[in-house]
C-alpha positions as CSV (number, residue, x, y, z in Angstrom):
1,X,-12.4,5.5,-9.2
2,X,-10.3,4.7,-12.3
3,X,-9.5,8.2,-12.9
4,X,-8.2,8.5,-9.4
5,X,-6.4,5.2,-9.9
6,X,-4.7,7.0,-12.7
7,X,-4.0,10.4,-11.5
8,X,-2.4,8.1,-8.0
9,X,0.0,5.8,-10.6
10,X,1.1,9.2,-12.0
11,X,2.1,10.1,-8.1
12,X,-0.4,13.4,-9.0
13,X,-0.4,14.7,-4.9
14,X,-3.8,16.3,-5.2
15,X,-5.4,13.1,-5.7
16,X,-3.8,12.2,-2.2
17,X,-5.6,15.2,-0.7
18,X,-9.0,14.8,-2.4
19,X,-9.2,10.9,-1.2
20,X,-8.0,12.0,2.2
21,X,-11.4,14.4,2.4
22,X,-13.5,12.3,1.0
23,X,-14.9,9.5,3.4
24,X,-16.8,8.4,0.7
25,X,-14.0,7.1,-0.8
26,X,-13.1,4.3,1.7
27,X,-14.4,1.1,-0.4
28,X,-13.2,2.6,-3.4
29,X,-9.7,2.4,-1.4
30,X,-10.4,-0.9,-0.4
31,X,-11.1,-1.5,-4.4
32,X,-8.0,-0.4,-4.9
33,X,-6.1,-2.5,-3.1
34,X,-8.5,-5.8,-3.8
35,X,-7.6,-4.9,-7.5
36,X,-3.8,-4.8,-7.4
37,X,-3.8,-7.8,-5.1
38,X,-5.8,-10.1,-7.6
39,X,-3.6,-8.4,-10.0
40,X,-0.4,-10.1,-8.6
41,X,-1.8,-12.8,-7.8
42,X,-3.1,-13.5,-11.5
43,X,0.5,-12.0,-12.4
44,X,2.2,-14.8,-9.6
45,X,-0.3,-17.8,-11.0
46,X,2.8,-19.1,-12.6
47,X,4.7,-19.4,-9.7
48,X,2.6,-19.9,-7.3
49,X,-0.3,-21.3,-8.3
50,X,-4.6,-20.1,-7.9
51,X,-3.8,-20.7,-4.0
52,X,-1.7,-17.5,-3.9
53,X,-4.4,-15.5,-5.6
54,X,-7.0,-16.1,-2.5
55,X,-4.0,-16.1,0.0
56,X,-2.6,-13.0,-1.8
57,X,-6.1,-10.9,-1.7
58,X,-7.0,-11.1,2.0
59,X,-3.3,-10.6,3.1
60,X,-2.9,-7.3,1.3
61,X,-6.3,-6.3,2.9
62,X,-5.0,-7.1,6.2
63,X,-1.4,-5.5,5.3
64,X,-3.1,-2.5,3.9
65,X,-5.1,-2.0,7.2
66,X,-2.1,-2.5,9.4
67,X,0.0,-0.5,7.4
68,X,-1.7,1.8,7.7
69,X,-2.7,2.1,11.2
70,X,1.4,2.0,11.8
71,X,1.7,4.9,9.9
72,X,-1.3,6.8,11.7
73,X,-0.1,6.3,14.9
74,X,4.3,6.9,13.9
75,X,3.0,10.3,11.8
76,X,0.8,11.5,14.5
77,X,2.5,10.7,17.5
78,X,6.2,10.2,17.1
79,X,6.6,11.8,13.9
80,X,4.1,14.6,13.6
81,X,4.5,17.8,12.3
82,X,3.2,21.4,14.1
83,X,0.5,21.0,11.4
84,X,-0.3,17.4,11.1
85,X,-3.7,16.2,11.8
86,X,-5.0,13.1,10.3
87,X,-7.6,10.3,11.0
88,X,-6.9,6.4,10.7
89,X,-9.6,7.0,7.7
90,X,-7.5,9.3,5.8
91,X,-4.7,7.2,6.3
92,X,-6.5,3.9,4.9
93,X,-8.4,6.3,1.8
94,X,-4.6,7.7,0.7
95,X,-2.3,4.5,1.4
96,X,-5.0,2.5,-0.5
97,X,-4.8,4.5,-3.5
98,X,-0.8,4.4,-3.8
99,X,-1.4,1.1,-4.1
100,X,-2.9,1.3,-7.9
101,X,0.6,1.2,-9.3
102,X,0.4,-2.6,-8.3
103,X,-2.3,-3.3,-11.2
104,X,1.0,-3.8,-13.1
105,X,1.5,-6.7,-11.7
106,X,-0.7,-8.8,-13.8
107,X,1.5,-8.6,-16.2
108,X,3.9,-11.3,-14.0
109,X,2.2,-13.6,-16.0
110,X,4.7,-13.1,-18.9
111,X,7.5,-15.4,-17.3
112,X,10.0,-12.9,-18.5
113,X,8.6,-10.3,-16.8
114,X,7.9,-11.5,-13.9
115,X,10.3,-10.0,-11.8
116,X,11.1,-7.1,-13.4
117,X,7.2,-6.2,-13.4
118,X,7.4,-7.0,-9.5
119,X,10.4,-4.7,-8.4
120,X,9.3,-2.1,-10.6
121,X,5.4,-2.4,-9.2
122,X,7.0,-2.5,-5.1
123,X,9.1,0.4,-5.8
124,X,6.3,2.9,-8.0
125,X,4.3,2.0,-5.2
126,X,6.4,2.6,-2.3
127,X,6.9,6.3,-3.7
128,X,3.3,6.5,-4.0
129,X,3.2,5.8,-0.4
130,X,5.6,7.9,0.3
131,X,3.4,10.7,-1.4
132,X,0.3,9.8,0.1
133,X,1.6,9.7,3.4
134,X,3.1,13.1,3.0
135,X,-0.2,14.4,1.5
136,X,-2.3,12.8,4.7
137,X,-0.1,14.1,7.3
138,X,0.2,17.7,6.2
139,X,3.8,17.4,5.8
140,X,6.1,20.1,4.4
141,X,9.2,17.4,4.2
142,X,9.0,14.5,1.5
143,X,11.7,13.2,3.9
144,X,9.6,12.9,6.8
145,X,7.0,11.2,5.0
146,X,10.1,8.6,3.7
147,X,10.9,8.3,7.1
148,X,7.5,7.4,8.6
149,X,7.1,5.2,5.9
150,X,10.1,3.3,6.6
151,X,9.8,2.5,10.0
152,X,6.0,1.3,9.3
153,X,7.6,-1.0,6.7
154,X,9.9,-2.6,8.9
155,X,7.3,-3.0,12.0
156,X,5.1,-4.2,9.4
157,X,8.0,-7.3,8.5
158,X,8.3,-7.8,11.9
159,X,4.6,-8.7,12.5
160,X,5.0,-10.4,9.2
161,X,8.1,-12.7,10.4
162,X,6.1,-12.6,13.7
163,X,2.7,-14.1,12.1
164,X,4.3,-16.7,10.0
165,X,6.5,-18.1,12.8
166,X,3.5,-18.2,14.9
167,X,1.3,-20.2,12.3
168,X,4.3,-22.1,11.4
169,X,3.9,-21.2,7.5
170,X,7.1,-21.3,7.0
171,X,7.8,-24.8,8.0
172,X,7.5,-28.1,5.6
């Protein structure tokens, strides 16, 4: 699993492919993303306290599944390719591992770093997305697979916006 951790923060594509085959690799994705998630949480401490460490854990579990069940259903209905085939498994296995850039995150707990550590992490994993996505969807265009990923991101704030309104999170 750490080898494939690694081989994903280097945005190696045929790491992509080999998790999308291997159904094995489901809780090792879910690993992955229960990792980076405790990672910025223990990186976030500072700001926000042990609270956002739980909080923080089962919300990216719950983003990561919804994420990626956005990007199954815009990359292989409105967005597919002559070639694309893909499962909601593959989907989850590849978009979990582009998230092992986030393990940087820990480092958050330098207060200097912070958000430097935080942009960085959001934007080495959003291309690692992009790349997994891509890889999972038999696509020929990186652009496609930006695009895709795009529109998932912005449904995904929606339900976000959506859910905290709802449960009134946001309110004092």
């Amino acid at each position: 699993m750490i080898g494939r951790m690694l081989r994903a923060a280097r945005l190696e594509s045929g790491v992509y492919e080999e998790v999308e085959h291997d159904s094995s690799a489901t809780p090792q994705a879910m690993a992955v993303v229960v990792l980076a998630s405790i990672a910025a949480g223990i990186g976030s401490i500072g700001e926000g306290g042990v609270g956002g460490l739980v909080l923080g854990s089962l919300w990216a579990l719950v983003t990561w599944m919804l994420w990626s069940l956005i990007t199954h259903l815009i990359g292989t209905r409105l967005l597919a390719s002559a070639q694309t085939q893909a499962t909601y498994g593959q989907l989850l296995r590849t978009i979990g591992f582009s998230s092992s850039p986030g393990i940087i995150r820990v480092l958050g707990l330098i207060p200097a770093l912070f958000t430097v550590v935080n942009v960085v992490a959001a934007l080495w994993m959003l291309v690692a997305m992009v790349i997994a996505v891509r890889q999972a969807l038999d696509y020929t265009s990186t652009w496609r697979a930006v695009v895709v990923v795009g529109i998932g991101w912005v449904i995904q704030i929606g339900v976000f916006i959506a859910l905290v309104s709802l449960v009134g999170l946001g309110t004092a």
